[in-house]
C-alpha positions, 0 to 999 in steps of 0.5 A: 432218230433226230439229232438233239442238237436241232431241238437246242439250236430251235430252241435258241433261235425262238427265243431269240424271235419271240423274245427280243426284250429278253434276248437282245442282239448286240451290235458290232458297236457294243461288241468291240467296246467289251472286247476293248474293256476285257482285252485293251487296246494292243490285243484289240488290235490283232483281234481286228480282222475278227471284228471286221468279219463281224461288221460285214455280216452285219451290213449284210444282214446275217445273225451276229449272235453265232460269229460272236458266241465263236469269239468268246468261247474261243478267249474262254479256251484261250485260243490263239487269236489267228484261231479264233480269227480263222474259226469266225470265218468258217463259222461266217462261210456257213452262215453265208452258205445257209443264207444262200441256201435259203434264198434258193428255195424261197426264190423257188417258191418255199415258205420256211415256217421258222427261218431263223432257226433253219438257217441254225439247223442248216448250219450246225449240218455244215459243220457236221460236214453235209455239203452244201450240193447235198442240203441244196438236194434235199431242199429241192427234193422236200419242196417236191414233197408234202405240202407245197412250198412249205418247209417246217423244221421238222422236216427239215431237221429229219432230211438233215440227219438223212444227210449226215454221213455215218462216220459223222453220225452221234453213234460212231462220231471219232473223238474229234468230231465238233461240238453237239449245239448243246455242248455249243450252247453250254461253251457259250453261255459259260463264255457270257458268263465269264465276259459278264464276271471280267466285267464285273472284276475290272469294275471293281478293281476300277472303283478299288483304283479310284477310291485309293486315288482319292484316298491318296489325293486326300491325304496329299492335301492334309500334308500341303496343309500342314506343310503350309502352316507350318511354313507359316508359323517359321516365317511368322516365328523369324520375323518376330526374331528379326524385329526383336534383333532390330530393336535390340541393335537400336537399343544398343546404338542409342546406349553408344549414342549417349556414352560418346556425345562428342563423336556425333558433334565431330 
């Protein structure tokens, strides 16, 4: 019976062909920028290697969306990041692989009716440990089969499945066995959604941050204010005293003036 996991990983990958206003690709660019606001600077730093693995799958073309679903599930686990680093680039060696796989056939005259999601299918049986020699087989051997040429998905995900050894098959996988796509699918979406609630936290706690500096700036200048016309008022107050001080010696200078008329003549 065909594997759920190839209908959940068609599923994603229509969506994001037919559905590109709905399902944007992000870029390297805008990856490092929330992994900057959500990590900061120093752990950005050691996720570095990740982030390059990233930009060389985009130079050369592959889809970014599985490498970056990877990074997020990896920090919504709280894996190390030497961990999630090494799981990128299994996951980027299989995306490599599947694109090879792909050219291959092409290059031998196959037209994949829905390429996207086969490289997904391709790669989901690598990580179900089909080897890559035996998916290169059943390549070949459905190209020999059917319609000329043309590859659709179903094929391709029956052959599959055909492929997968039976200690990795859905009714006797060991307790290790990796994540069906939709477990994957779930991991990530929950990832997203808990990338889009830190973001949406740091706004707020950054807007809270701001209006309390404000607030606080505010009541600075109220004091500098008081500050400053009470300095005013005791400077107003003690030149009032010294000219009355003034006057009152002046006064008293004149009274002693009077008494000793003699003393000014001599």
């Amino acid at each position: 019976m065909r594997s759920s996991r190839y209908r959940v990983a068609r599923l994603v990958a229509a969506l994001c062909v037919m559905l590109p206003g709905f399902v944007r690709a992000e870029s390297v660019a805008e990856f490092r920028q929330a992994m900057h606001e959500r990590l900061g600077v120093a752990q950005l730093g050691r996720l570095e290697r990740t982030l390059q693995m990233l930009a060389d799958a985009e130079r050369e073309g592959l889809p970014l969306a599985p490498l970056m679903n990877k990074t997020r599930e990896g920090l919504l686990k709280k894996q190390p990041l030497s961990g999630i680093e090494q799981a990128v680039d299994q996951r980027l060696g299989r995306l490599r692989t599947a694109r090879d796989l792909v050219a291959g056939a092409k290059a031998r005259g196959a037209v994949f009716a829905d390429e996207p999601a086969t490289l997904a299918v391709l790669v989901e049986a690598l990580e179900r440990r089909v080897a890559e020699p035996a998916l290169r087989e059943m390549i070949g051997g459905l190209l020999c089969t059917g319609q000329p040429g043309v590859l659709d998905l179903a094929r391709i995900e029956n052959a599959v499945e055909q492929c997968v050894p039976p200690v990795q098959s859905e009714e006797a996988a060991p307790a290790e066995t990796p994540h069906t796509a939709a477990e994957q699918a779930a991991d990530e979406g929950a990832a997203d959604a808990e990338s889009t609630a830190t973001r949406a936290a740091e706004q707020r706690a950054q807007e809270t941050a701001d209006e309390a500096a404000e607030q606080a700036e505010q009541k600075a200048d109220r004091l500098q204010e008081r500050t400053e016309r009470k300095l005013e008022q005791l400077e107003k107050k003690a030149e009032k005293k010294s000219e009355i001080e003034t006057k009152r010696l002046e006064k008293k200078h004149e009274r002693l003036e009077r008494k000793t008329p003699g003393r000014s003549e001599r």
